[in-house]
N, CA, C and O atoms as a CHARMM CRD file, in Angstrom:
* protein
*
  356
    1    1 UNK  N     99.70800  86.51300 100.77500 PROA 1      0.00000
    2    1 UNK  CA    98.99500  87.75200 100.59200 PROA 1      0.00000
    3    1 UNK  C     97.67700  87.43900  99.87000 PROA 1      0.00000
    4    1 UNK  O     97.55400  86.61500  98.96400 PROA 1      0.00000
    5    2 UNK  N     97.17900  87.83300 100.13900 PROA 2      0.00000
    6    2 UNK  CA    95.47000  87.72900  99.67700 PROA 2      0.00000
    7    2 UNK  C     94.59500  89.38300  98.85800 PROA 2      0.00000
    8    2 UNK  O     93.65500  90.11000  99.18300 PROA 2      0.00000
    9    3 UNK  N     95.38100  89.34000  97.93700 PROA 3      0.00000
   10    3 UNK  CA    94.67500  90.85500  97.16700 PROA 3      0.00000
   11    3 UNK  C     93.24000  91.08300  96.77000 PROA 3      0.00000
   12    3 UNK  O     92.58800  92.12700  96.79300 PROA 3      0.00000
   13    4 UNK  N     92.82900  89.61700  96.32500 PROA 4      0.00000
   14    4 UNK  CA    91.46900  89.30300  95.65500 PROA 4      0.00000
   15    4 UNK  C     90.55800  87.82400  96.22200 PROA 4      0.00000
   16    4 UNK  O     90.22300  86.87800  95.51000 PROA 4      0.00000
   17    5 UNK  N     90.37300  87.94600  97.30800 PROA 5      0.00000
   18    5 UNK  CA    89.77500  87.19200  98.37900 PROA 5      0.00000
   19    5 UNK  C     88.25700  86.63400  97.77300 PROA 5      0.00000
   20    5 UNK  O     87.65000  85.83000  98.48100 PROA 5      0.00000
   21    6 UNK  N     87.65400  87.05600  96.48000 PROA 6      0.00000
   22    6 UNK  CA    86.28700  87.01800  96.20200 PROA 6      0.00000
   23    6 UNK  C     86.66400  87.08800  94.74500 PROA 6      0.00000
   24    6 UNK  O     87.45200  87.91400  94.28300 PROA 6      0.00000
   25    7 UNK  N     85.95300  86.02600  93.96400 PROA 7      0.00000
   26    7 UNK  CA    85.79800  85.89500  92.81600 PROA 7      0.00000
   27    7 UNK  C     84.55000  86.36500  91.92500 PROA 7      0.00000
   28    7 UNK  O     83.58200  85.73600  92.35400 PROA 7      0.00000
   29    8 UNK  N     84.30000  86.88900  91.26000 PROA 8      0.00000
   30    8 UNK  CA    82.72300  87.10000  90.96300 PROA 8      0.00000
   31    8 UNK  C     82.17800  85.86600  89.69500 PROA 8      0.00000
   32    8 UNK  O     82.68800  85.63500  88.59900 PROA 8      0.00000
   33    9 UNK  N     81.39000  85.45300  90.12200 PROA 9      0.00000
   34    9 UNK  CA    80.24100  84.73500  89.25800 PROA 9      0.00000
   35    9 UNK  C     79.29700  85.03400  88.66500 PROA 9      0.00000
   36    9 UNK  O     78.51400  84.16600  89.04800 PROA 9      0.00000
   37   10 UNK  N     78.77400  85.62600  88.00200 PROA 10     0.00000
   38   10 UNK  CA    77.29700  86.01600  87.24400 PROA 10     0.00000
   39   10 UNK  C     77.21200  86.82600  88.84300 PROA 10     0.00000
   40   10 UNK  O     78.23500  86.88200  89.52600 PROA 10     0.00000
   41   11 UNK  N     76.32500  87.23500  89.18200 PROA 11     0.00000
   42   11 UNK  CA    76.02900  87.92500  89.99600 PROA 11     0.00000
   43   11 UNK  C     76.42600  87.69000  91.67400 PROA 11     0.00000
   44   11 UNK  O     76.27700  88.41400  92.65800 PROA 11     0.00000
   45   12 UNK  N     76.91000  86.53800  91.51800 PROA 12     0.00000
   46   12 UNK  CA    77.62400  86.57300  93.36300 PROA 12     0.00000
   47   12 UNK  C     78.84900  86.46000  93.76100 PROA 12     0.00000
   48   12 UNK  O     79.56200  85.70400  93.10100 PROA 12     0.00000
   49   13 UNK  N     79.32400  87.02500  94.70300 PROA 13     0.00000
   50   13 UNK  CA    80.57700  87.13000  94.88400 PROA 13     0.00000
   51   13 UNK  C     80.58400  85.75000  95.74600 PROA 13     0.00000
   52   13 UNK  O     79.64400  85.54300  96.51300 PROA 13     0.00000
   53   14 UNK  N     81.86500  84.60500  95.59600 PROA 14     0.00000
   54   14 UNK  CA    82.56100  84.09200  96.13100 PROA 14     0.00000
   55   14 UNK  C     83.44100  83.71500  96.52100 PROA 14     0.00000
   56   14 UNK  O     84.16700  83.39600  95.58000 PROA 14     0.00000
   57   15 UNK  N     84.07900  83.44800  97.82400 PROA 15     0.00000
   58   15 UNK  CA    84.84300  83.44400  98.07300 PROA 15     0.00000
   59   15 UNK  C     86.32000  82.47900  97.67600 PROA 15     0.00000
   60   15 UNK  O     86.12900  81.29000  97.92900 PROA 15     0.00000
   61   16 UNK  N     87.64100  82.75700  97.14700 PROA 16     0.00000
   62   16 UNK  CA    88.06300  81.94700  96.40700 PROA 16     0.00000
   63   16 UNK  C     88.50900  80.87900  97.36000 PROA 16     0.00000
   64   16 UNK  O     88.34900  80.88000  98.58000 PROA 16     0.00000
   65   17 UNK  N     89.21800  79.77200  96.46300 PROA 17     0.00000
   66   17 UNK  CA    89.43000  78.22900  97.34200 PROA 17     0.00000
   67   17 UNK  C     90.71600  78.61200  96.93400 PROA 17     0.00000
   68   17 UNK  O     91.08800  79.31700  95.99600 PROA 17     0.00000
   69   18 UNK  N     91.78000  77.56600  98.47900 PROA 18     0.00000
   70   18 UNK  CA    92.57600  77.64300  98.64400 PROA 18     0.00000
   71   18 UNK  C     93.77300  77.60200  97.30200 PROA 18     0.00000
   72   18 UNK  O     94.87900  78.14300  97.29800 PROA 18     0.00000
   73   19 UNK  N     93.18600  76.84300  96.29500 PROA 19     0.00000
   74   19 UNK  CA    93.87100  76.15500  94.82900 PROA 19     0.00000
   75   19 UNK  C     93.95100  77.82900  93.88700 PROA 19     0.00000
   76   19 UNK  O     94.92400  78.21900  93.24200 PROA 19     0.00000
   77   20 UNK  N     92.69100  78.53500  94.06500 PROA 20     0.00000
   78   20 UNK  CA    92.71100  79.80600  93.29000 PROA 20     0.00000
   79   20 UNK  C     93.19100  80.77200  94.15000 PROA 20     0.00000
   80   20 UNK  O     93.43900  81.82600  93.56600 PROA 20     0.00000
   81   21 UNK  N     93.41300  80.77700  95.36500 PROA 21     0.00000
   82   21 UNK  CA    94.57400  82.12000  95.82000 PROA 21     0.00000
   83   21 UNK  C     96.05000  81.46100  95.49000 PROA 21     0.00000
   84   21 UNK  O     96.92400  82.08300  94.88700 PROA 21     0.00000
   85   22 UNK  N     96.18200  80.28100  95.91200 PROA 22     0.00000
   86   22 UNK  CA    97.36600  80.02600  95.61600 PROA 22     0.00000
   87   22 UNK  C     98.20500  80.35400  94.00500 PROA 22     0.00000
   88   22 UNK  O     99.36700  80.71500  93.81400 PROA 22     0.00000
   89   23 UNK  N     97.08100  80.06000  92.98900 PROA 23     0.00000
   90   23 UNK  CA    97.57000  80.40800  91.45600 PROA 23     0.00000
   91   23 UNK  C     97.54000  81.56500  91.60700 PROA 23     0.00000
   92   23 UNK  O     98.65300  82.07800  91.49000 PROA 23     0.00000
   93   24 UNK  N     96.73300  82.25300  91.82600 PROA 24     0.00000
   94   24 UNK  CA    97.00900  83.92900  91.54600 PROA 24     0.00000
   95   24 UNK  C     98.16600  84.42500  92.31000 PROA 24     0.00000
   96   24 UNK  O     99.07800  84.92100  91.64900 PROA 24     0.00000
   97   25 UNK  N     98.30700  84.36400  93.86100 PROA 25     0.00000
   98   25 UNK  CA    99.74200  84.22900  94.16800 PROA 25     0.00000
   99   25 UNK  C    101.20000  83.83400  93.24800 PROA 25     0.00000
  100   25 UNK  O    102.35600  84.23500  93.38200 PROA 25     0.00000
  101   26 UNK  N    100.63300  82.95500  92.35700 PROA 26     0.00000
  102   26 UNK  CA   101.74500  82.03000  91.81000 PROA 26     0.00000
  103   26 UNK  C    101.60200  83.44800  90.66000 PROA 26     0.00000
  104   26 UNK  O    102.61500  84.14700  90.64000 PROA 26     0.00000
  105   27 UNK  N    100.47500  83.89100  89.75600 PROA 27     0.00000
  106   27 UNK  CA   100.71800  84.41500  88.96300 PROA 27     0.00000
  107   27 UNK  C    101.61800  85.99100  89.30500 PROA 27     0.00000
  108   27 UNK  O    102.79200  86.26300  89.05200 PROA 27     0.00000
  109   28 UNK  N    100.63700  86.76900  89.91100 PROA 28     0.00000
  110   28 UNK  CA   101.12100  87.59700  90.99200 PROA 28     0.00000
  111   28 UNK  C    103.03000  87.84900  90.88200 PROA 28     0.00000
  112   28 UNK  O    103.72000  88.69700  90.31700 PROA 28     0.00000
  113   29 UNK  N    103.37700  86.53100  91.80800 PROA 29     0.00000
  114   29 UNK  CA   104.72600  86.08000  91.87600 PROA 29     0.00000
  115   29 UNK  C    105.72900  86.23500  90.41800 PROA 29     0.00000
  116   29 UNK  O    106.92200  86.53800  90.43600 PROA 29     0.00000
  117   30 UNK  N    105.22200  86.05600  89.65600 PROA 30     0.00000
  118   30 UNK  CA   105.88400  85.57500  87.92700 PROA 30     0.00000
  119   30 UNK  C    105.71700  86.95700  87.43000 PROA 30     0.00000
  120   30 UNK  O    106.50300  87.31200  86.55200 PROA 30     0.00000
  121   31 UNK  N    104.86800  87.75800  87.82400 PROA 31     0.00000
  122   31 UNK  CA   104.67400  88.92500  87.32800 PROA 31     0.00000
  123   31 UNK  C    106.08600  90.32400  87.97700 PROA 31     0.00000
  124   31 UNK  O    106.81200  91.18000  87.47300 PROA 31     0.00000
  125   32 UNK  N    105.91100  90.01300  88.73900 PROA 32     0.00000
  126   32 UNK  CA   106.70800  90.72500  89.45700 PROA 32     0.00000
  127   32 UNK  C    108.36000  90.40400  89.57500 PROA 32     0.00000
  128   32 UNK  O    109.26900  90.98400  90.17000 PROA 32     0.00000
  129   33 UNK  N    108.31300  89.23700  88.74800 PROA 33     0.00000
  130   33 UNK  CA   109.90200  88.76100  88.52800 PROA 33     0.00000
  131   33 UNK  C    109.68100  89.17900  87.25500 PROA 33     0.00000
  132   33 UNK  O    110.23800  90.27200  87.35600 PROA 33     0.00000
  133   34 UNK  N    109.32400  89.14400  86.22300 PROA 34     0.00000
  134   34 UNK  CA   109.28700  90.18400  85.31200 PROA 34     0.00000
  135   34 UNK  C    109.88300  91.54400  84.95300 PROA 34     0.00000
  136   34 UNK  O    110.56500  91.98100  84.02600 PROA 34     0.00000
  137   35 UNK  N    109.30700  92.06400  86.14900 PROA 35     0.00000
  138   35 UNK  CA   109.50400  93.29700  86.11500 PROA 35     0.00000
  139   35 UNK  C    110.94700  93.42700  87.07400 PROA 35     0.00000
  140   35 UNK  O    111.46300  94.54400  87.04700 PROA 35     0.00000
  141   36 UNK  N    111.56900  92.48000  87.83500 PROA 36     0.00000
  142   36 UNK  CA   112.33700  92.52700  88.21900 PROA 36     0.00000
  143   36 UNK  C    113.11400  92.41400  87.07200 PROA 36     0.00000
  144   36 UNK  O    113.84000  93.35300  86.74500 PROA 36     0.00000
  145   37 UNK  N    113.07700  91.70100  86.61400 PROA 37     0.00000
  146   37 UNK  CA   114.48000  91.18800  85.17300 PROA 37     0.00000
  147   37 UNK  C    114.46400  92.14700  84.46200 PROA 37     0.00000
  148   37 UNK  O    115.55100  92.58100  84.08200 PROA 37     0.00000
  149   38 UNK  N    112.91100  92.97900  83.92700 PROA 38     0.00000
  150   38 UNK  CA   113.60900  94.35300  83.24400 PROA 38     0.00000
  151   38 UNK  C    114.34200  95.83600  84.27600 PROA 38     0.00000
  152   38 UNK  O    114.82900  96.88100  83.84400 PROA 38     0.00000
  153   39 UNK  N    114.22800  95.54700  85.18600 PROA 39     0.00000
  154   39 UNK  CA   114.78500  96.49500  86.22800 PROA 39     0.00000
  155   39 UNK  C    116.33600  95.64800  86.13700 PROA 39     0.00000
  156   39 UNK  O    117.26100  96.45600  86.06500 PROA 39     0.00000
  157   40 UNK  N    116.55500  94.94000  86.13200 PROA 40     0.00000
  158   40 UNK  CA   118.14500  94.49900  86.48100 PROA 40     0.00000
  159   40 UNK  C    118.99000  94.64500  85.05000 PROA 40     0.00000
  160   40 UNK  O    120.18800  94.70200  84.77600 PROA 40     0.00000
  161   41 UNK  N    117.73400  94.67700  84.26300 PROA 41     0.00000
  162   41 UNK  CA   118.70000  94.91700  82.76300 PROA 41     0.00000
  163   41 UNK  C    118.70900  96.11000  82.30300 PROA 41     0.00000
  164   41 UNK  O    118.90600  96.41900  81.12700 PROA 41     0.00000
  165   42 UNK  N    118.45200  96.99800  83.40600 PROA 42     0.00000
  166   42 UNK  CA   118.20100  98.62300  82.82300 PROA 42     0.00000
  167   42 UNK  C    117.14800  99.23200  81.99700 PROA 42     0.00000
  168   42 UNK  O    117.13200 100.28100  81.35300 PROA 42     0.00000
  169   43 UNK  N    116.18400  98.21100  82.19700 PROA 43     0.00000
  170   43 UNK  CA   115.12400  98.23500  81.32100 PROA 43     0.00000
  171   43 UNK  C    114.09600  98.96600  82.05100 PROA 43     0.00000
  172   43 UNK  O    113.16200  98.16900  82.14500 PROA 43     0.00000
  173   44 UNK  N    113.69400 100.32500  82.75300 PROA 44     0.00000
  174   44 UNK  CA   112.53800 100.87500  83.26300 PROA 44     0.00000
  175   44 UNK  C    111.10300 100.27500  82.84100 PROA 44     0.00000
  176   44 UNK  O    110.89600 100.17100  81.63200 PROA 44     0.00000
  177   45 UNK  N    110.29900  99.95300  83.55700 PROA 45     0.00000
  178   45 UNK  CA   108.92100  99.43400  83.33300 PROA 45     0.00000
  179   45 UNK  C    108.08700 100.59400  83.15500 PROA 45     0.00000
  180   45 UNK  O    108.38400 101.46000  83.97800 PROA 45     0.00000
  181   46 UNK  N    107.20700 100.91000  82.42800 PROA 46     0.00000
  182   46 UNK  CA   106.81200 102.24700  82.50300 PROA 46     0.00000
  183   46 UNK  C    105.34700 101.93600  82.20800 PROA 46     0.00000
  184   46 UNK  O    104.96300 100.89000  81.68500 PROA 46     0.00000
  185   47 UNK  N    104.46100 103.08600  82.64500 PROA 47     0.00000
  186   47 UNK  CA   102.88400 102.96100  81.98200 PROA 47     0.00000
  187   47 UNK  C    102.39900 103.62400  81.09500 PROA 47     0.00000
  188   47 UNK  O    101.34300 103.46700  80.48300 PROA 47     0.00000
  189   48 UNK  N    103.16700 104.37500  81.01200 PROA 48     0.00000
  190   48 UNK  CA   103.29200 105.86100  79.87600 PROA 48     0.00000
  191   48 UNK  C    103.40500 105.69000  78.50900 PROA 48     0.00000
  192   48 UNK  O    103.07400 106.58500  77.73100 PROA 48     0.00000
  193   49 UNK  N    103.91200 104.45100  78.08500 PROA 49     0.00000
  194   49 UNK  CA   104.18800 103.73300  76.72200 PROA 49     0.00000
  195   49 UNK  C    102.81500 103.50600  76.06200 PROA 49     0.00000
  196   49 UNK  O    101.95400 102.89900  76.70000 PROA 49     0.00000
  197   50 UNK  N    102.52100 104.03200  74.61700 PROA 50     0.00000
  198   50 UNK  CA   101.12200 104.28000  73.83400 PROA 50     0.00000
  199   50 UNK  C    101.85200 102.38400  73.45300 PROA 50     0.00000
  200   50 UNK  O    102.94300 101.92000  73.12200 PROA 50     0.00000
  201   51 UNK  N    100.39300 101.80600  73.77400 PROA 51     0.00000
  202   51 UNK  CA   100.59900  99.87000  73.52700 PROA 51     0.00000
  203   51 UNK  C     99.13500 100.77900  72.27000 PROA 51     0.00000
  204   51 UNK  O     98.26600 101.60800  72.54000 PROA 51     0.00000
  205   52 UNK  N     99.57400  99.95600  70.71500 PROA 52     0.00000
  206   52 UNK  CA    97.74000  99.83600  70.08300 PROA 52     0.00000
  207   52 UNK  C     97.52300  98.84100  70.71600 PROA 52     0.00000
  208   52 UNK  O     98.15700  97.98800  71.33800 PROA 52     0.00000
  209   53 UNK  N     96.03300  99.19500  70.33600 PROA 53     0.00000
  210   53 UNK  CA    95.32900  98.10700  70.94400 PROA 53     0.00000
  211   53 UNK  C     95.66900  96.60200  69.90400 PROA 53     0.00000
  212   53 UNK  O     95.18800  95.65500  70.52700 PROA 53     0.00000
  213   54 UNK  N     96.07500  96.28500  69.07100 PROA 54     0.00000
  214   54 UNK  CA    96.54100  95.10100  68.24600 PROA 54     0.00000
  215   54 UNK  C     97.71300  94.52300  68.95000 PROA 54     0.00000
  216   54 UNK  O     97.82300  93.36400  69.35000 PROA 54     0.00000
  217   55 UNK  N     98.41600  95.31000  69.03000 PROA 55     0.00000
  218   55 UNK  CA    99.47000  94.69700  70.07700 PROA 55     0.00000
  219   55 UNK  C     98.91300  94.09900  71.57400 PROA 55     0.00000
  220   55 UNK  O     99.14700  92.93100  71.88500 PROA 55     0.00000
  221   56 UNK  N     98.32400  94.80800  72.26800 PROA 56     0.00000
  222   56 UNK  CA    98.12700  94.64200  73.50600 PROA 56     0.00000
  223   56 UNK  C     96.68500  93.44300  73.66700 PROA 56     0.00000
  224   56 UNK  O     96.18000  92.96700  74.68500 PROA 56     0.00000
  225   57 UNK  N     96.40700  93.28300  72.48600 PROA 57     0.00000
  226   57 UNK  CA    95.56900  92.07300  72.20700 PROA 57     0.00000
  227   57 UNK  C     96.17400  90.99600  71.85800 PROA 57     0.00000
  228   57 UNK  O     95.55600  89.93200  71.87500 PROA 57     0.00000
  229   58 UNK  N     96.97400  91.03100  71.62500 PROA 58     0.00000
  230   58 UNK  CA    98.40300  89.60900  70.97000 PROA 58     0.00000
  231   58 UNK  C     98.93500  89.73000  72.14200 PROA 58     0.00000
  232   58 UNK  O     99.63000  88.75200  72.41900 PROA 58     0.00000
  233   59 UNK  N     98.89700  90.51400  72.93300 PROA 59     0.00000
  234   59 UNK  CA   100.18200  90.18200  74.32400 PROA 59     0.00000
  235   59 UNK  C     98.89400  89.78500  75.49100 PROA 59     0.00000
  236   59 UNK  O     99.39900  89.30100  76.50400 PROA 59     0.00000
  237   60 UNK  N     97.72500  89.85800  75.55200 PROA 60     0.00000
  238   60 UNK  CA    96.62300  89.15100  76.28700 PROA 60     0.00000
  239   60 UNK  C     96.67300  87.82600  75.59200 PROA 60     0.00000
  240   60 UNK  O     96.99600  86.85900  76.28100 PROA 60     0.00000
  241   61 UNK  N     96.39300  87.63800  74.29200 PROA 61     0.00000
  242   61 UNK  CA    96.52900  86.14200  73.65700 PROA 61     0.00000
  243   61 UNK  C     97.51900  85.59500  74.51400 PROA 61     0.00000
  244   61 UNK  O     97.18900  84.92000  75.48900 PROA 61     0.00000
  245   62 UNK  N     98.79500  85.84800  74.21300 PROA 62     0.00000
  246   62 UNK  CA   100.01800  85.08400  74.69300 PROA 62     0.00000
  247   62 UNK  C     99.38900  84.63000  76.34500 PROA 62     0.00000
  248   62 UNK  O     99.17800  83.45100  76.63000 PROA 62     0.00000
  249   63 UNK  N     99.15500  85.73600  77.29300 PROA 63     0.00000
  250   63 UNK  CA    99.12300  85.39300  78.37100 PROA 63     0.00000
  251   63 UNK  C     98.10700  84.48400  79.16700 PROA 63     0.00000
  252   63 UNK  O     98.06100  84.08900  80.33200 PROA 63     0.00000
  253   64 UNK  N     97.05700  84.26700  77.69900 PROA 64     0.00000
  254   64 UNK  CA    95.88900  83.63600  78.52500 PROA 64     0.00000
  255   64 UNK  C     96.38400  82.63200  77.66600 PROA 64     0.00000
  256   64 UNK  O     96.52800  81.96300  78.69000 PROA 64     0.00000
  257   65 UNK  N     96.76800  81.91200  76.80800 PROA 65     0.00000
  258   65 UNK  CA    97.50800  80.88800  76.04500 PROA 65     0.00000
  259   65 UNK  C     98.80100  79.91200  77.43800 PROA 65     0.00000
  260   65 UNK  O     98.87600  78.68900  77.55500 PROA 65     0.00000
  261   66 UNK  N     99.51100  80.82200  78.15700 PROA 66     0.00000
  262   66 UNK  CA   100.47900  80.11600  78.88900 PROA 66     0.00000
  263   66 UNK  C     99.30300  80.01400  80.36600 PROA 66     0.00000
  264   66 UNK  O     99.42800  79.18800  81.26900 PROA 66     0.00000
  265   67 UNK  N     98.36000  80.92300  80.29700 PROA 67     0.00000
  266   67 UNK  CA    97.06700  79.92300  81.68800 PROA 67     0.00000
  267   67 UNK  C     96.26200  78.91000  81.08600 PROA 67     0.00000
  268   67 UNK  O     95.34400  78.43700  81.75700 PROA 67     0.00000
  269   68 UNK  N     96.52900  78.37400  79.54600 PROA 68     0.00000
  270   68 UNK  CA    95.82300  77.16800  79.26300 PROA 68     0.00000
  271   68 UNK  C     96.72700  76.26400  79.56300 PROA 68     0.00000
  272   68 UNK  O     96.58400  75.10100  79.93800 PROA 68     0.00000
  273   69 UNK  N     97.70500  76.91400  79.36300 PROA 69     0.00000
  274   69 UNK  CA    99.04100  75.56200  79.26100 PROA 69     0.00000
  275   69 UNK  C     98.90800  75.00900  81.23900 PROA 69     0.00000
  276   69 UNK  O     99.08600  73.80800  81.44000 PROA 69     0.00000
  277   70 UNK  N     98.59500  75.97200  82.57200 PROA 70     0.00000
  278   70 UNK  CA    98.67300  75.90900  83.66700 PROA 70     0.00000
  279   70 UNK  C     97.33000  74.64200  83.93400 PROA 70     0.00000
  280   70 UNK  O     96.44000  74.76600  84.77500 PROA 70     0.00000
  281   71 UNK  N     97.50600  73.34700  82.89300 PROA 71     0.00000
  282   71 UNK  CA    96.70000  72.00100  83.45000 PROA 71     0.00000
  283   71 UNK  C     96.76900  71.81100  85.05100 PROA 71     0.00000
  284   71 UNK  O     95.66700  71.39100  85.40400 PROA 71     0.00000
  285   72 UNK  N     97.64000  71.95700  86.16900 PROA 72     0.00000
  286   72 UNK  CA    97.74700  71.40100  87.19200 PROA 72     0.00000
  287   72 UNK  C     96.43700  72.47800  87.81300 PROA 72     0.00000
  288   72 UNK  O     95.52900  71.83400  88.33800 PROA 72     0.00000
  289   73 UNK  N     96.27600  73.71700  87.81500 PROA 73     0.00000
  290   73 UNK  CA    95.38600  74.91400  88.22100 PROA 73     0.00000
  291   73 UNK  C     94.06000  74.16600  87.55600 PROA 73     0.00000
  292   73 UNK  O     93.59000  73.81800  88.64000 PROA 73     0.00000
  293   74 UNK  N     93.43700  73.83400  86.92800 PROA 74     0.00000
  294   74 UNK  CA    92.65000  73.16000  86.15100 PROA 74     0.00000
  295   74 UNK  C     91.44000  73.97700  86.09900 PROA 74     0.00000
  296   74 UNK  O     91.93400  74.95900  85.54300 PROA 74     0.00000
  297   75 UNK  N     90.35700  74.24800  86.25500 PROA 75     0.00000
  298   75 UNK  CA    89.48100  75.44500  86.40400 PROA 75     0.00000
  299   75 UNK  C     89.50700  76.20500  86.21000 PROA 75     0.00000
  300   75 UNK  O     89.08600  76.73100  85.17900 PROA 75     0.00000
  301   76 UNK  N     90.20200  76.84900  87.42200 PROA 76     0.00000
  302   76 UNK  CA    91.16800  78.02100  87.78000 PROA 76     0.00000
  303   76 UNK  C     92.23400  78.52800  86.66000 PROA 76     0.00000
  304   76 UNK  O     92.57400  79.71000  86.61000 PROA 76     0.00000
  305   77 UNK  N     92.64400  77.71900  85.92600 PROA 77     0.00000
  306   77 UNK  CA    93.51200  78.21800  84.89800 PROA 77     0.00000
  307   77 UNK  C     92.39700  78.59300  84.14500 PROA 77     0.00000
  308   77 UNK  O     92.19300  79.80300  84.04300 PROA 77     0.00000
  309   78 UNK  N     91.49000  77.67100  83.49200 PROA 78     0.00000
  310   78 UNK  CA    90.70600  78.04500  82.47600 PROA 78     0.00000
  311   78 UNK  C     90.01300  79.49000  82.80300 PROA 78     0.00000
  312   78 UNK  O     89.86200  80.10600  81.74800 PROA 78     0.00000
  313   79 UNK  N     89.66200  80.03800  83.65400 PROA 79     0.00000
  314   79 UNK  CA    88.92100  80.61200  84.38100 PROA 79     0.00000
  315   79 UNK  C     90.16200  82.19500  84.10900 PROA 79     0.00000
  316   79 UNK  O     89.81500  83.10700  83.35900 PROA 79     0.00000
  317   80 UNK  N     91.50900  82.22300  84.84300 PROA 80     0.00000
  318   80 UNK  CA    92.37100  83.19300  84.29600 PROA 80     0.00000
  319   80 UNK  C     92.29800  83.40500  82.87700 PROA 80     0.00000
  320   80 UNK  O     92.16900  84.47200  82.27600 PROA 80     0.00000
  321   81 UNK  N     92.41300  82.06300  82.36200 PROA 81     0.00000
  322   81 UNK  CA    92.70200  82.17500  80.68100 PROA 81     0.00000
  323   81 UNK  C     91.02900  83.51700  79.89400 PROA 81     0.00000
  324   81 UNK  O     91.22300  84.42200  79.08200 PROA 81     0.00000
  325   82 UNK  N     89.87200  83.20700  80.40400 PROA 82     0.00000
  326   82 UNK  CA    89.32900  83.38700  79.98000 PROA 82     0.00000
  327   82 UNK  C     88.70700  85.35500  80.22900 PROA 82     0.00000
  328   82 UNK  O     88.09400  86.16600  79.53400 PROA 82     0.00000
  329   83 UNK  N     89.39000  85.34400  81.75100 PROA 83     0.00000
  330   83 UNK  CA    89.02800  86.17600  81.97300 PROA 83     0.00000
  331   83 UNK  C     90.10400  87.15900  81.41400 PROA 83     0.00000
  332   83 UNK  O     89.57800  88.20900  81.04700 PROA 83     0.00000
  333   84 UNK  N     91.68700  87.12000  81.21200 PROA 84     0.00000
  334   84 UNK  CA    92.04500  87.64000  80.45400 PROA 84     0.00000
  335   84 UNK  C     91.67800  88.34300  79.01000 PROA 84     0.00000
  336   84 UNK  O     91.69800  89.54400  78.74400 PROA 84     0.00000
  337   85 UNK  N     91.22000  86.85000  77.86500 PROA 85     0.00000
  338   85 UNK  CA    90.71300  87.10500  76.92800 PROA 85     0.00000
  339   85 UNK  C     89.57400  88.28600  76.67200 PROA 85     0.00000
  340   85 UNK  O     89.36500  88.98300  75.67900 PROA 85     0.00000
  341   86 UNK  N     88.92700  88.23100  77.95700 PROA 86     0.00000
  342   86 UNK  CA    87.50500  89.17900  77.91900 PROA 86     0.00000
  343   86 UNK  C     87.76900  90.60000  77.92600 PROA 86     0.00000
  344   86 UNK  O     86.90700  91.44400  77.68000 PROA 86     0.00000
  345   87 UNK  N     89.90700  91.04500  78.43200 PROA 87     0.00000
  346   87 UNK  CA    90.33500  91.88800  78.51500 PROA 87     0.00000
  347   87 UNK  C     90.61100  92.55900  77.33500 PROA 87     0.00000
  348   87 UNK  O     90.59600  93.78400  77.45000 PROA 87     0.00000
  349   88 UNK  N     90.87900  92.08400  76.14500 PROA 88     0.00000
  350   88 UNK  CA    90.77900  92.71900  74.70700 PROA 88     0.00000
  351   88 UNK  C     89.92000  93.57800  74.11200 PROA 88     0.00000
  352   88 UNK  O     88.71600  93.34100  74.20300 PROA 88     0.00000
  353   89 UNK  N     90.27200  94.46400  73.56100 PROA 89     0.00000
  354   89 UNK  CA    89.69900  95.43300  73.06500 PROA 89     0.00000
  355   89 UNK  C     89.53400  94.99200  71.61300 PROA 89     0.00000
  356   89 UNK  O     88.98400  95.73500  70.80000 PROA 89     0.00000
């Protein structure tokens, strides 16, 4: 599946390489088993839940912390890792 076919750069869109659909796939994938495991434990996923923003900045840390740890993605990890981070409030 291909959700995000174009990466943006400073001002141009390009198109991603085979190594960066595949990680986002991969991430994508991990995400959604997630949410499977809290669905099998009776755990509803919800969007409705007030996150502060302190929390939900420690839970972006964590997640761009395990795309530094993704060395084999190499770029491309750094590149998730960072663009996460930029997600903090």
């Amino acid at each position: 599946m291909h959700l995000h076919p174009y990466f943006f750069t400073g001002e141009i869109m390009t198109e991603w390489t085979k190594e960066e659909d595949e990680a986002f796939n991969e991430v994508e994938k991990q995400s959604n088993l997630g949410k499977q495991i809290l669905r099998d434990l009776g755990q509803p996923y919800h969007f409705d839940v007030y996150v502060s923003p302190s929390q939900r900045n420690h839970v972006l840390e964590e997640v761009a912390l395990e795309f530094d740890k993704m060395k084999a993605f190499g770029t491309t990890g750094e590149s998730f890792a960072s663009f996460v981070r930029g997600m903090k409030k």
